[in-house]
gemmi code that builds the backbone of each chain (N, CA, C; Angstrom):
import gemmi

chains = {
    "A": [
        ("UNK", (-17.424, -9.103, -9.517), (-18.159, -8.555, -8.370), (-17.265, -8.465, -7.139)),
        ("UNK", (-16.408, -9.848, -6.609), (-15.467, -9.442, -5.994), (-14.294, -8.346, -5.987)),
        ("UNK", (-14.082, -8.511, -6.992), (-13.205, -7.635, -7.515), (-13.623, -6.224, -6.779)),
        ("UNK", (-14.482, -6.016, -7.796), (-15.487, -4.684, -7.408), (-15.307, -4.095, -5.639)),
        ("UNK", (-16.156, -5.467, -5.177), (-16.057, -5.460, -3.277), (-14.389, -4.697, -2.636)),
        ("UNK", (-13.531, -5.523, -3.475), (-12.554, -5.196, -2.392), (-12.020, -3.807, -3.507)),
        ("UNK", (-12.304, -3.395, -4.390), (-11.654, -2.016, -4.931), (-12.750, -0.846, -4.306)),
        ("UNK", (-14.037, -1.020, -3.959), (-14.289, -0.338, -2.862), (-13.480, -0.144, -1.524)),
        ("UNK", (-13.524, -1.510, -0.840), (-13.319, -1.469, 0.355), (-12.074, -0.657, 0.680)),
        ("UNK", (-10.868, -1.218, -0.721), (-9.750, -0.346, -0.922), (-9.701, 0.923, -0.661)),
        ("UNK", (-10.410, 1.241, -1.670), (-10.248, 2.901, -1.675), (-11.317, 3.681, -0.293)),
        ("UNK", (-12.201, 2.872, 0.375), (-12.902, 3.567, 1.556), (-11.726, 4.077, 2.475)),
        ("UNK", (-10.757, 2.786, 2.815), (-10.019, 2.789, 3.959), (-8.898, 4.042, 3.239)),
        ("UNK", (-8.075, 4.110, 2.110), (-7.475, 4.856, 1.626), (-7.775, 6.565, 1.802)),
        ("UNK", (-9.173, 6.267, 1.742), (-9.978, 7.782, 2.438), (-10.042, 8.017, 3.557)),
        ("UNK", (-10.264, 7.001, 4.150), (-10.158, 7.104, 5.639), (-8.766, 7.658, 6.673)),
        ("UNK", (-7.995, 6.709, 5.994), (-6.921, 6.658, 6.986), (-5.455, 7.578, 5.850)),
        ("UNK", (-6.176, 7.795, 4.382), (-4.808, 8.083, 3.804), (-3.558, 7.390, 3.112)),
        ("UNK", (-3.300, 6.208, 3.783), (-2.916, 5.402, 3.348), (-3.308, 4.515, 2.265)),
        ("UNK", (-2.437, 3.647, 1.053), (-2.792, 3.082, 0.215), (-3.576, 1.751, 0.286)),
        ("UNK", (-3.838, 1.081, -0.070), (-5.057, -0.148, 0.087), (-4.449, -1.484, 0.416)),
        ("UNK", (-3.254, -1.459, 0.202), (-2.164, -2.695, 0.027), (-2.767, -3.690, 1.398)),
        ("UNK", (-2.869, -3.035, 2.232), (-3.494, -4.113, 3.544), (-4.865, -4.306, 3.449)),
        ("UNK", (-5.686, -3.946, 2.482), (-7.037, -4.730, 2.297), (-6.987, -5.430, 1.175)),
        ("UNK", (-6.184, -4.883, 0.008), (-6.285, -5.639, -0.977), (-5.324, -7.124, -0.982)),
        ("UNK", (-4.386, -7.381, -0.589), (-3.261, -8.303, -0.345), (-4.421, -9.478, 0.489)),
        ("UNK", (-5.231, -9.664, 1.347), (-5.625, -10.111, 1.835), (-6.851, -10.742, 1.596)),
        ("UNK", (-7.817, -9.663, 0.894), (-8.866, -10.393, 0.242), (-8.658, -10.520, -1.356)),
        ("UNK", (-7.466, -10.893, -1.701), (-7.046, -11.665, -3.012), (-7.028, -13.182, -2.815)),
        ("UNK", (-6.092, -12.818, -1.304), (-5.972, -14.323, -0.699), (-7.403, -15.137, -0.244)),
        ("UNK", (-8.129, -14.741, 0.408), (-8.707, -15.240, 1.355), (-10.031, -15.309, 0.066)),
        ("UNK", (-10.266, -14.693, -1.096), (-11.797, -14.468, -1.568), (-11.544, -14.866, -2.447)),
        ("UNK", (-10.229, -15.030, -3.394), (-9.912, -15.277, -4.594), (-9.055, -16.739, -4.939)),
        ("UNK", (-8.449, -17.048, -4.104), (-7.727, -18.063, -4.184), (-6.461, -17.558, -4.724)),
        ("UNK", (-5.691, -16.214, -4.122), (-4.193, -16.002, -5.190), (-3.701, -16.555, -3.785)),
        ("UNK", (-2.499, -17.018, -4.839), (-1.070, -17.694, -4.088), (-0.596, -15.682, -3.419)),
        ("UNK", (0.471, -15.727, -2.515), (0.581, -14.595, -1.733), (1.533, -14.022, -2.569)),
        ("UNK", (2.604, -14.093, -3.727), (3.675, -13.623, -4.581), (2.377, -13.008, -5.744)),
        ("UNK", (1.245, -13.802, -6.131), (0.409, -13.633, -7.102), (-0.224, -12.093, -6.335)),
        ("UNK", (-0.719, -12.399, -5.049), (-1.685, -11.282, -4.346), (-0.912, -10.109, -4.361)),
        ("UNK", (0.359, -10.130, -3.544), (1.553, -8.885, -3.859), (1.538, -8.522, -5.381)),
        ("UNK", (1.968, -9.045, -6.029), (2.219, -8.406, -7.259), (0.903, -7.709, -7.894)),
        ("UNK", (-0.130, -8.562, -7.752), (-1.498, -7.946, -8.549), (-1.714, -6.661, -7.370)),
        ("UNK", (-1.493, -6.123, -6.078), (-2.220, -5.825, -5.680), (-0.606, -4.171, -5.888)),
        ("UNK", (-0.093, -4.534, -6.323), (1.207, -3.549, -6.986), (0.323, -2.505, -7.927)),
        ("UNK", (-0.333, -3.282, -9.075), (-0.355, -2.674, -10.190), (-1.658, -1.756, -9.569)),
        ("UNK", (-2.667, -2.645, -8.890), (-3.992, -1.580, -8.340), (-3.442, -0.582, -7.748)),
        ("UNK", (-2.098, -0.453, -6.761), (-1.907, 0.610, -6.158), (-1.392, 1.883, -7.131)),
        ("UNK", (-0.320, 0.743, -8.346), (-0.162, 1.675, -9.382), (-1.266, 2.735, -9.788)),
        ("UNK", (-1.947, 2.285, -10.152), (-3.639, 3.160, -10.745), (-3.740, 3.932, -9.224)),
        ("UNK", (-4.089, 3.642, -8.426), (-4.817, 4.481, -7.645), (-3.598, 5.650, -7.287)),
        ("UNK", (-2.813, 5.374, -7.097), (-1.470, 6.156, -6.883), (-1.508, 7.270, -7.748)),
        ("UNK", (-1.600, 7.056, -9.239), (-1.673, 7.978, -10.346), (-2.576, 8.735, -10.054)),
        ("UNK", (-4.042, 8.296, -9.816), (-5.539, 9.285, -9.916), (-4.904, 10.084, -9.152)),
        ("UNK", (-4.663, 9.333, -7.633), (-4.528, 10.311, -6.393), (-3.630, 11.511, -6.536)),
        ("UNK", (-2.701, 11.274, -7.050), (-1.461, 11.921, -7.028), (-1.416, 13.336, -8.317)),
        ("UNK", (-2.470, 13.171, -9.265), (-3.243, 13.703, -10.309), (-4.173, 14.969, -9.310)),
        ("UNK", (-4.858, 13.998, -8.762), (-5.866, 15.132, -8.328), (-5.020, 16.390, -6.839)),
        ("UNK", (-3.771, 15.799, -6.110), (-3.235, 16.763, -5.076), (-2.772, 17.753, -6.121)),
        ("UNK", (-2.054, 17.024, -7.289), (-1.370, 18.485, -8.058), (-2.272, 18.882, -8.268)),
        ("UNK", (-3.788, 19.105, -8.749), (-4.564, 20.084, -9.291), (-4.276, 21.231, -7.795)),
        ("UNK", (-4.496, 21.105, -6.563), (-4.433, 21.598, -5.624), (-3.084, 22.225, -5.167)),
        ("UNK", (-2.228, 21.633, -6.007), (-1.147, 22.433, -5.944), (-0.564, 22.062, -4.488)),
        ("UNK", (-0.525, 20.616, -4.189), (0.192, 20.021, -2.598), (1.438, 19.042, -2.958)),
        ("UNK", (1.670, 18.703, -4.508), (2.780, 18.106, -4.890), (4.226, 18.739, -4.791)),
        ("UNK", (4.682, 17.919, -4.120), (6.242, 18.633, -4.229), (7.224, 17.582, -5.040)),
        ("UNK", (6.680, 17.919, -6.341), (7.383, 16.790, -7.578), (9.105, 16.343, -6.913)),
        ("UNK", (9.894, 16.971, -7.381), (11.312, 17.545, -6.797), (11.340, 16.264, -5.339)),
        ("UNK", (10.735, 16.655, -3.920), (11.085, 15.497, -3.312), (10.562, 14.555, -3.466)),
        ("UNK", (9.644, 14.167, -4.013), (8.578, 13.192, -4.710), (9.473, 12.010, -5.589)),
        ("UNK", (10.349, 12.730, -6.035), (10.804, 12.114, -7.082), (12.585, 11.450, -6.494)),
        ("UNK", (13.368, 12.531, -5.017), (14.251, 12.431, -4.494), (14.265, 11.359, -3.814)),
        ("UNK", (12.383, 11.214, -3.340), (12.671, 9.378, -1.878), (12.399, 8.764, -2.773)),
        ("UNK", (11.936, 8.657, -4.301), (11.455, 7.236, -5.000), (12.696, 7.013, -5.729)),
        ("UNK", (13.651, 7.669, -5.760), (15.092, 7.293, -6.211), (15.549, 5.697, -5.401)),
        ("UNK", (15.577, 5.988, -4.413), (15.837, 4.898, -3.401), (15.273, 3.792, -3.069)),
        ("UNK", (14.074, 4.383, -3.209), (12.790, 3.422, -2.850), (12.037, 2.439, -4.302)),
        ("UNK", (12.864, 2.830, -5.188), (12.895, 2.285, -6.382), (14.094, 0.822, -6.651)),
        ("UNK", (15.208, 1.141, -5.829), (16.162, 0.462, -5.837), (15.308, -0.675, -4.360)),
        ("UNK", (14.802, -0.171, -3.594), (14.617, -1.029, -3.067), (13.044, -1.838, -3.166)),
        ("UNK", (12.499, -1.591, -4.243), (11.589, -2.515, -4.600), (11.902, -3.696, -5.616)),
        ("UNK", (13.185, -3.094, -5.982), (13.568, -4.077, -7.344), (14.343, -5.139, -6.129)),
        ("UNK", (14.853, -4.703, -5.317), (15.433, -5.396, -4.432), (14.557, -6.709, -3.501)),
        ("UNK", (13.375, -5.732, -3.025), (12.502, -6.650, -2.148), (11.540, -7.252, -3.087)),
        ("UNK", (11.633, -7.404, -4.355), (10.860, -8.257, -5.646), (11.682, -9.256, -5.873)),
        ("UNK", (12.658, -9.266, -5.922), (13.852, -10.209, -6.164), (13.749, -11.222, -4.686)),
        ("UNK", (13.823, -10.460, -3.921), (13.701, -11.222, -2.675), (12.820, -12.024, -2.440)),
        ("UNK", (11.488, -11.738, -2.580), (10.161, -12.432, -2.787), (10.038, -13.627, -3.176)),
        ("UNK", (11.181, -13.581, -4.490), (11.148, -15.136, -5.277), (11.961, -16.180, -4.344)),
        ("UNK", (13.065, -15.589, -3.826), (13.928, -16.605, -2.942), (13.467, -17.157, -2.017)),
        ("UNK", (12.372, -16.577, -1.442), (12.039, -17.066, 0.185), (10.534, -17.827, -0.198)),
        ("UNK", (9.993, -18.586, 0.696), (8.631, -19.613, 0.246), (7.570, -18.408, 0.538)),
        ("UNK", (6.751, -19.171, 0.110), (5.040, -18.466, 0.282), (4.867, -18.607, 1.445)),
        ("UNK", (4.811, -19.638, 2.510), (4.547, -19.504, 3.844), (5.252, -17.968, 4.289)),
        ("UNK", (7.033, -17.538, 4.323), (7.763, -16.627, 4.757), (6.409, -15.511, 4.335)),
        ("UNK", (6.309, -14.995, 3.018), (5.588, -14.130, 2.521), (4.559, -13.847, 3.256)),
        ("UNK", (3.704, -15.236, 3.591), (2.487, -14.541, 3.820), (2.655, -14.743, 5.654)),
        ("UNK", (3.860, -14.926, 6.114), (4.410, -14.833, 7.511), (4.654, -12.997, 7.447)),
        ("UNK", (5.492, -12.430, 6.567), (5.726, -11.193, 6.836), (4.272, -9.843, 7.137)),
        ("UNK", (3.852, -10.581, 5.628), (2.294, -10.164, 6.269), (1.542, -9.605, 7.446)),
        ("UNK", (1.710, -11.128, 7.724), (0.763, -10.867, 9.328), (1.369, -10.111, 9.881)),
        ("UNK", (2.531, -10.005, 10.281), (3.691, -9.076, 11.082), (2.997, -7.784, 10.447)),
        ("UNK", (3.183, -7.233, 9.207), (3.127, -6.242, 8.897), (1.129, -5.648, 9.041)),
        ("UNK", (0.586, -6.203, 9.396), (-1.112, -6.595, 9.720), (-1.039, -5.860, 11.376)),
        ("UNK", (-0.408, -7.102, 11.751), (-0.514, -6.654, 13.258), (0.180, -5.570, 13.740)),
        ("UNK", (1.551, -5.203, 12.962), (2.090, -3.821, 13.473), (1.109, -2.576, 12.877)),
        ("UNK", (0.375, -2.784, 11.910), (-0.159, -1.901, 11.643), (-1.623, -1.769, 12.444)),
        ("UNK", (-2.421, -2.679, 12.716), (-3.146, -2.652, 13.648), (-2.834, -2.068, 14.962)),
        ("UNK", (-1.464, -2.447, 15.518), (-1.085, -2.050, 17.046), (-1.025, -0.162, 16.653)),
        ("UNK", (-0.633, 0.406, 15.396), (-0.340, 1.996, 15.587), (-1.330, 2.272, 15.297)),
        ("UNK", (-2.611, 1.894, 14.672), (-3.653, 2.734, 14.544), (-4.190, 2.827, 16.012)),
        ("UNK", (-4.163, 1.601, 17.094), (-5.320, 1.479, 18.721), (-4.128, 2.661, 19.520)),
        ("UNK", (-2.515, 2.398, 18.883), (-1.773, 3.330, 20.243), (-2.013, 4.583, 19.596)),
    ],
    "B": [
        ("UNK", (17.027, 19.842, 5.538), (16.709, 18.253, 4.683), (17.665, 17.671, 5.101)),
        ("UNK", (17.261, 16.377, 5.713), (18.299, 15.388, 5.844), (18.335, 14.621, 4.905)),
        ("UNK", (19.245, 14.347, 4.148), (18.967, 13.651, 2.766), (19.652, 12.282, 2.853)),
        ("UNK", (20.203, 12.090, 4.422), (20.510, 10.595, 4.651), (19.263, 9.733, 5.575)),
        ("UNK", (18.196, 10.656, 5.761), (17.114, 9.647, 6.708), (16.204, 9.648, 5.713)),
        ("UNK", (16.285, 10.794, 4.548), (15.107, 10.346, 3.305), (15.248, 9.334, 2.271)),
        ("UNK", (16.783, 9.224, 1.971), (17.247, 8.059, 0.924), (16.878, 6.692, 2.243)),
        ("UNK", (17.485, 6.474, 3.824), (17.264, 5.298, 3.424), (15.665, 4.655, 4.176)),
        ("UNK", (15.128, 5.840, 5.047), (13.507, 5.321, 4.913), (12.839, 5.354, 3.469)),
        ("UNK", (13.361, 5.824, 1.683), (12.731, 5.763, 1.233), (13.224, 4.298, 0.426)),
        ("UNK", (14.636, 3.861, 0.801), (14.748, 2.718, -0.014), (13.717, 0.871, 1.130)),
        ("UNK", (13.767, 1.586, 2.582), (13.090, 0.321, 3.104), (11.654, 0.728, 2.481)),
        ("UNK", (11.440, 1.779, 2.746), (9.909, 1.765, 1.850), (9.336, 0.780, 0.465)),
        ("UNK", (10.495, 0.792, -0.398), (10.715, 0.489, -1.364), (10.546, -1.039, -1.544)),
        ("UNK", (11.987, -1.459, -0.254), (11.958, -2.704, -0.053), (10.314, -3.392, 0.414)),
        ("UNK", (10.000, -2.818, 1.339), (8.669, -3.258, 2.146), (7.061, -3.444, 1.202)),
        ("UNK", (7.239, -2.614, -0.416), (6.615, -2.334, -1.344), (6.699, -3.890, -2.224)),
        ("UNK", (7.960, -3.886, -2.062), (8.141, -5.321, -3.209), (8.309, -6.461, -2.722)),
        ("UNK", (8.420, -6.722, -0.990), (8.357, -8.033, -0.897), (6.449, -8.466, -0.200)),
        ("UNK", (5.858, -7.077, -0.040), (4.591, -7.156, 0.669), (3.750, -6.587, -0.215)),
        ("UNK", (3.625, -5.848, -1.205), (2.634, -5.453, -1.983), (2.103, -3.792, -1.790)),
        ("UNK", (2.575, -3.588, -0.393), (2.371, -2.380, -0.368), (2.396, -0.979, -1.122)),
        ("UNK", (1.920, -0.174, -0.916), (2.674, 1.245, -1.635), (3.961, 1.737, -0.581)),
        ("UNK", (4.333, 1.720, 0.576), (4.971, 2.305, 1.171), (4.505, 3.581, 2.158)),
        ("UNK", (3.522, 4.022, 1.870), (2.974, 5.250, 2.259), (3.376, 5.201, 3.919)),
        ("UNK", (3.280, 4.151, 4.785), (3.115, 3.990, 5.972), (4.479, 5.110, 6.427)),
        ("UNK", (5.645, 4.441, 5.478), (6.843, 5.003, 5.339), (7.145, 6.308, 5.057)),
        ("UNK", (6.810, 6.396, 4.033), (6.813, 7.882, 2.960), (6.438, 8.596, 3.637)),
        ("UNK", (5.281, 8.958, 4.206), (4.757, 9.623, 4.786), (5.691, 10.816, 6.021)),
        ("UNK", (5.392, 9.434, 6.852), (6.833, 10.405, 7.839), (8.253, 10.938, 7.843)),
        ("UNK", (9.094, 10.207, 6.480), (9.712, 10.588, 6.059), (9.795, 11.890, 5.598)),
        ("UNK", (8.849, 12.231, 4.869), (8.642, 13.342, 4.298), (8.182, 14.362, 5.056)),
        ("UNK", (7.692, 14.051, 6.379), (7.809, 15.164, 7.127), (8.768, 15.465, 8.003)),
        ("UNK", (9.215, 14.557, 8.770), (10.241, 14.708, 9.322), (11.762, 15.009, 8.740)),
        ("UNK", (12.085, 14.880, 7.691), (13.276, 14.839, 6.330), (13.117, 15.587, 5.558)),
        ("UNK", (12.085, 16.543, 5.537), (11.871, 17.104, 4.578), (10.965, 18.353, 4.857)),
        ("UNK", (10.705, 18.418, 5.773), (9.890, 19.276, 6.451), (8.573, 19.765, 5.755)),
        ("UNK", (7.989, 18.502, 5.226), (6.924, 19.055, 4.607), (5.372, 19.234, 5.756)),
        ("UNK", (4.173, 19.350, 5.419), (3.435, 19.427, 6.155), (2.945, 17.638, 5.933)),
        ("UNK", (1.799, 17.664, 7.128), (1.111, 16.097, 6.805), (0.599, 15.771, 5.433)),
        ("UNK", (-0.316, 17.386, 4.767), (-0.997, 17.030, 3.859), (0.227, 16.965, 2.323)),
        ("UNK", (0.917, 17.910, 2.328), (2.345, 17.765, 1.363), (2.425, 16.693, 1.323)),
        ("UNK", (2.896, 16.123, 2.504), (3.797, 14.488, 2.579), (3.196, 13.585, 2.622)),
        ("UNK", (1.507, 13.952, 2.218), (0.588, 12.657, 1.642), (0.510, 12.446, 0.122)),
        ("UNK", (0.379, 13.994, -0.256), (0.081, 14.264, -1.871), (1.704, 14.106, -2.491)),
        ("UNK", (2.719, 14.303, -1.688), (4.119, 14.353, -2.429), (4.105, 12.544, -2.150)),
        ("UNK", (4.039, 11.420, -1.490), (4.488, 10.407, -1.016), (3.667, 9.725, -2.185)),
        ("UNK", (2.470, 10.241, -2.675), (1.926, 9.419, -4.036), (2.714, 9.372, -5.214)),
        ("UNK", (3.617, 10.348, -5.275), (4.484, 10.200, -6.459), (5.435, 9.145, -6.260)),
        ("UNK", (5.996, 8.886, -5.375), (7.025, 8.085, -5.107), (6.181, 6.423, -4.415)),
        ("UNK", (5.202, 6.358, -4.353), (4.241, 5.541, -4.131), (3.726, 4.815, -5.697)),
        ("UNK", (3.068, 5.754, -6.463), (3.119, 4.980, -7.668), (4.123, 4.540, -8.552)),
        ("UNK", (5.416, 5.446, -8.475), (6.631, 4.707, -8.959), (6.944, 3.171, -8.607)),
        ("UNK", (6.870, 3.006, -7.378), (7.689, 1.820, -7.052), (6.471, 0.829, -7.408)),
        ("UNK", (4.568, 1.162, -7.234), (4.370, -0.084, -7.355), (4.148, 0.179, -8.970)),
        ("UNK", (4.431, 0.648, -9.858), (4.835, 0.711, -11.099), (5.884, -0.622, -11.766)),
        ("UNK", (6.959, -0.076, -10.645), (8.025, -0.783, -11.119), (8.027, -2.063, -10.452)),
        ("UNK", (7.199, -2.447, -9.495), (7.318, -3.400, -8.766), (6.017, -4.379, -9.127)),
        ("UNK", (5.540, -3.779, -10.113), (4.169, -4.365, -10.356), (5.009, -5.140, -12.232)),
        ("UNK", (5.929, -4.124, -12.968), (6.588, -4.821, -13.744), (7.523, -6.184, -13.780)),
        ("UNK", (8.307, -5.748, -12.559), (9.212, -6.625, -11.927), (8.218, -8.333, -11.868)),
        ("UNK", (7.570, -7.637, -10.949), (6.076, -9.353, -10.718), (5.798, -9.986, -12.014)),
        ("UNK", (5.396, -9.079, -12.823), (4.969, -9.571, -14.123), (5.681, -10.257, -14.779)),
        ("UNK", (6.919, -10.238, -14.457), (8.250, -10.936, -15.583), (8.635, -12.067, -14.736)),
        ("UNK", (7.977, -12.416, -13.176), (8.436, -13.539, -12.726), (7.048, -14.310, -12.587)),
        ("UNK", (5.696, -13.535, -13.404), (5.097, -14.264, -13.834), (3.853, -14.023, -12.395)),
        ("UNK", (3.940, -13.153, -11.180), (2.725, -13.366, -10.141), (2.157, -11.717, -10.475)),
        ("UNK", (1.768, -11.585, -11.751), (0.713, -10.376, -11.905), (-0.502, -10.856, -12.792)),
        ("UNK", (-1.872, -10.625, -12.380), (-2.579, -10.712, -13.405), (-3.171, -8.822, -13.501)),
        ("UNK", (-2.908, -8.629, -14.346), (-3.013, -7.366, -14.867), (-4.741, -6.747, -14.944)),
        ("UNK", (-5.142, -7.913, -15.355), (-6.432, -7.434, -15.808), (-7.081, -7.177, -14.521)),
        ("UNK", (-6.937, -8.082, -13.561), (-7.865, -7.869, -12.082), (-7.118, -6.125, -11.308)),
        ("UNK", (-5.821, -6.485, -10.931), (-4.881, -5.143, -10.905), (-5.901, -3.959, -11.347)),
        ("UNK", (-5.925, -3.917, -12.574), (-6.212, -2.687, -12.982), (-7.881, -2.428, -12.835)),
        ("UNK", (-8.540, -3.550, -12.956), (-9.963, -3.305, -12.546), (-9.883, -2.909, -11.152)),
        ("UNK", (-9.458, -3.702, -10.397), (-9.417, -3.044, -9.186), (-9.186, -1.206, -8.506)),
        ("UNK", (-7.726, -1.076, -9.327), (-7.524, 0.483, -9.027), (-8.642, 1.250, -10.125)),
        ("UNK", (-8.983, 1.452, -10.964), (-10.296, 1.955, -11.717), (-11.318, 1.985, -11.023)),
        ("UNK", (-11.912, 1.446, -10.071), (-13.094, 1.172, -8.952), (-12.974, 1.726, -8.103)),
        ("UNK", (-11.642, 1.625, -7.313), (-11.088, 2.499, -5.744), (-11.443, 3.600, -5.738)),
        ("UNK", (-11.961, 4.415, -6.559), (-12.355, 6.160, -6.683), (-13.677, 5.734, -5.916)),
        ("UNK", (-14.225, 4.908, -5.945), (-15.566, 5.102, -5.326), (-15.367, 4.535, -4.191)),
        ("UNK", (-14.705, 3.997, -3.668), (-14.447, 3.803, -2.364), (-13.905, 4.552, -1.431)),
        ("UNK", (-12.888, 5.252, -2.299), (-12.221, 6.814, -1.773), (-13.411, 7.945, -1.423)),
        ("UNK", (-14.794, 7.964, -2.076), (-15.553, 8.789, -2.012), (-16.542, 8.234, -0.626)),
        ("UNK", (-16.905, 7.111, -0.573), (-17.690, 6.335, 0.492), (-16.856, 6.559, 2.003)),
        ("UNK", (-15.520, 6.029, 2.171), (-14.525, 6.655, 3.056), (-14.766, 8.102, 3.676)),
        ("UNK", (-14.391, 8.697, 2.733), (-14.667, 10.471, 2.927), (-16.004, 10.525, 3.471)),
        ("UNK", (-16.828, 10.159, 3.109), (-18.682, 9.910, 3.287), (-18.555, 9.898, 5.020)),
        ("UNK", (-17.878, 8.438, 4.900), (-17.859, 7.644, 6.599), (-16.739, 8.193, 7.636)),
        ("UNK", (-15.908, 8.793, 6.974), (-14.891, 9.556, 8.089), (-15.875, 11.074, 8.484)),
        ("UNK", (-16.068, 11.516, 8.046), (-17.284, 12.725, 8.567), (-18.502, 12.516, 9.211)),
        ("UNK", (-18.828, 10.851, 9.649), (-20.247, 10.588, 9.752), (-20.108, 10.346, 11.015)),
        ("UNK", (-18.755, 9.284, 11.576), (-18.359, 8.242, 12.294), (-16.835, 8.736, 13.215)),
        ("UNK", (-17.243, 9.280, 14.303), (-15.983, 9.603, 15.203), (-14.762, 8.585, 14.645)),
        ("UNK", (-14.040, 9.422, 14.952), (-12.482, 8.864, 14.437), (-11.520, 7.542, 15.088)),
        ("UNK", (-12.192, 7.775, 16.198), (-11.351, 6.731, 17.608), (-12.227, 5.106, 16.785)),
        ("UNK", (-13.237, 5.574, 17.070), (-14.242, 4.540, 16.210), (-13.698, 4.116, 15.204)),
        ("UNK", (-13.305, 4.722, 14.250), (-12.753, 3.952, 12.758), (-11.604, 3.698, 12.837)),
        ("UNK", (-10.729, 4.431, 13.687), (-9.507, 3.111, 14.078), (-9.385, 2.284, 14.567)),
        ("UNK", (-10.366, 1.838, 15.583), (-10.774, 1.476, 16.446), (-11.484, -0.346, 14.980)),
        ("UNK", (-12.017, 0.470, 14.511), (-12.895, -0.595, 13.618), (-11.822, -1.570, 12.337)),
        ("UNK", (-10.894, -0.440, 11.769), (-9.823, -1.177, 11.328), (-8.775, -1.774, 11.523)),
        ("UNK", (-8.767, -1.656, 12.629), (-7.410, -2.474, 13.538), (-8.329, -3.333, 13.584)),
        ("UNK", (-9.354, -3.237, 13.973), (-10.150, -5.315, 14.100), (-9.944, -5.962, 12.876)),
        ("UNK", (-9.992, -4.785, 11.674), (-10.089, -5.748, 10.646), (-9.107, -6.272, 10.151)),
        ("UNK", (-7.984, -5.457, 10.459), (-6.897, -5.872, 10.462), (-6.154, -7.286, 11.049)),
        ("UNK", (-6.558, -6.867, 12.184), (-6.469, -8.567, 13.419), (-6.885, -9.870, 12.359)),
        ("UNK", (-8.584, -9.066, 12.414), (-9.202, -10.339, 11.743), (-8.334, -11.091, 10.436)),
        ("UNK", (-7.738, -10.141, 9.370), (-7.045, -10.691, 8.080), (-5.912, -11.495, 8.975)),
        ("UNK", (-5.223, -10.748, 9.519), (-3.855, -11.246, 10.360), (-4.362, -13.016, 10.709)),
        ("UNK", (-5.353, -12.972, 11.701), (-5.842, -14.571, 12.141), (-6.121, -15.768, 10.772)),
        ("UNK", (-6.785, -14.508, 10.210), (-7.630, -15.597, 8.768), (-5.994, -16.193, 7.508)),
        ("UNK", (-5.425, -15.388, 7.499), (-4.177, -15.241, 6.545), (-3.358, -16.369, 7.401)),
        ("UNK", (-2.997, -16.552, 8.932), (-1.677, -17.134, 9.401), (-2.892, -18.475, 9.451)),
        ("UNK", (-4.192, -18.792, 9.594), (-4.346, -19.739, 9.414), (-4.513, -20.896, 7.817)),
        ("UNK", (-4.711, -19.935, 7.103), (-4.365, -19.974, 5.389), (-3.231, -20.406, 5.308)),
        ("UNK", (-2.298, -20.172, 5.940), (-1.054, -20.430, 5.271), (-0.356, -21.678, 6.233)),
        ("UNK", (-0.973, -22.147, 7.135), (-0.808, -23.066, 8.176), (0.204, -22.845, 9.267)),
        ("UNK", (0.174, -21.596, 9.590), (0.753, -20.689, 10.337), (0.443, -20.568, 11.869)),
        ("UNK", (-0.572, -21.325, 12.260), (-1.140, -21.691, 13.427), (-2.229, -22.786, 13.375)),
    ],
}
model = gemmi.Model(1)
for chain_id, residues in chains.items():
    chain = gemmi.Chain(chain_id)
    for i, (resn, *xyz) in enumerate(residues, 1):
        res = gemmi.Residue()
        res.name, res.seqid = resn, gemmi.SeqId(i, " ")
        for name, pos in zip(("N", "CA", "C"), xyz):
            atom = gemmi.Atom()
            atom.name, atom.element = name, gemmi.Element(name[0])
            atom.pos, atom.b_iso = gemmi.Position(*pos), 0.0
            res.add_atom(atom)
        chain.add_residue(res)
    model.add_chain(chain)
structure = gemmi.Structure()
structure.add_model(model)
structure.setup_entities()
């Protein structure tokens, strides 16, 4: 049922604002579920995985995919997830769920400016 | 195309994906318009491709150091379609200033609830 709650809440804000769910879901893993913050990141990876696919499924029907650069920034951005996964393990759970908030509150401050 | 501000906003993207859980989109996004000259809506529908890659690979990566449970993961994204539809519902219902306005609180709010979770204040 939780579950359920926050894969709504996910995908409302994802409609809303466009953006992926990672800042609702990362948070109420923690706070509703009891995941450690390496556990919440990673599980909340694979949900974006799925939703990423549908989404990205339904722009090509519309013909708004531009496979070609699509595929040119995740070259990079591939190297640097294997990178910032690796990283994850080195640094404590406090750091983790320190970057968080940072990344909470900067994102809060650009949606009010 | 600048193909030196798209490689390396798309590798911090990347980075910011695997040590926070994110998709990157925050990133991708402007990248892809500004680097690439796509439009907003292009460089939403193009930034999902390169969005599900990394948490693909970054959702494998977790799994082999053991912080994925798969089964919740995937229930979760299977469900988000209806939340994506409720969204759409409430962005047409509910002035816009308003719903940013409403998720930046909620945002705050996780921010307070999370740094006190973690004994952060």
């Amino acid at each position: 049922m939780r579950l359920a709650a926050i894969a709504t809440a996910a995908g409302a804000f994802s409609g809303l604002f466009g953006v992926g769910g990672g800042t609702i879901i990362v948070p109420l893993l923690v706070l509703w579920l009891g995941y450690g913050h390496r556990e919440a990141t990673g599980t909340s990876l694979a949900a974006i995985a799925v939703i990423g696919a549908l989404a990205a499924a339904a722009h090509a029907l519309y013909g708004n995919v531009d496979l070609w650069n699509g595929l040119l920034i995740a070259a990079p951005a591939i190297a640097g997830v294997l990178a910032g996964t690796a990283l994850q393990q080195r640094i404590s759970e406090r750091a983790v769920a320190a970057a968080f908030v940072v990344l909470l509150l900067a994102s809060a401050a650009v949606l009010v400016l | 195309m600048d193909l030196v501000g798209l490689l390396a906003l798309g590798f911090a993207a990347g980075m910011a994906g695997g040590l926070l859980g994110v998709g990157g989109g925050v990133l991708f996004v402007p990248a892809l318009v500004v680097f690439a000259h796509e439009s907003q809506l292009e460089a939403v529908a193009t930034s999902l491709v390169a969005i599900t890659l990394v948490a693909a690979v970054g959702a494998w990566r977790q799994a082999g150091y053991g912080n994925l449970r798969v089964r919740d993961g995937v229930l979760i994204g299977v469900v988000s379609p209806l939340g994506v539809l409720a969204g759409v519902v409430l962005a047409n219902a509910v002035p816009e200033r308003a719903l940013e306005l409403s998720f930046a609180a909620v945002q705050l709010g996780f921010a307070w609830q999370l740094a006190g979770n973690a004994g952060l204040r």
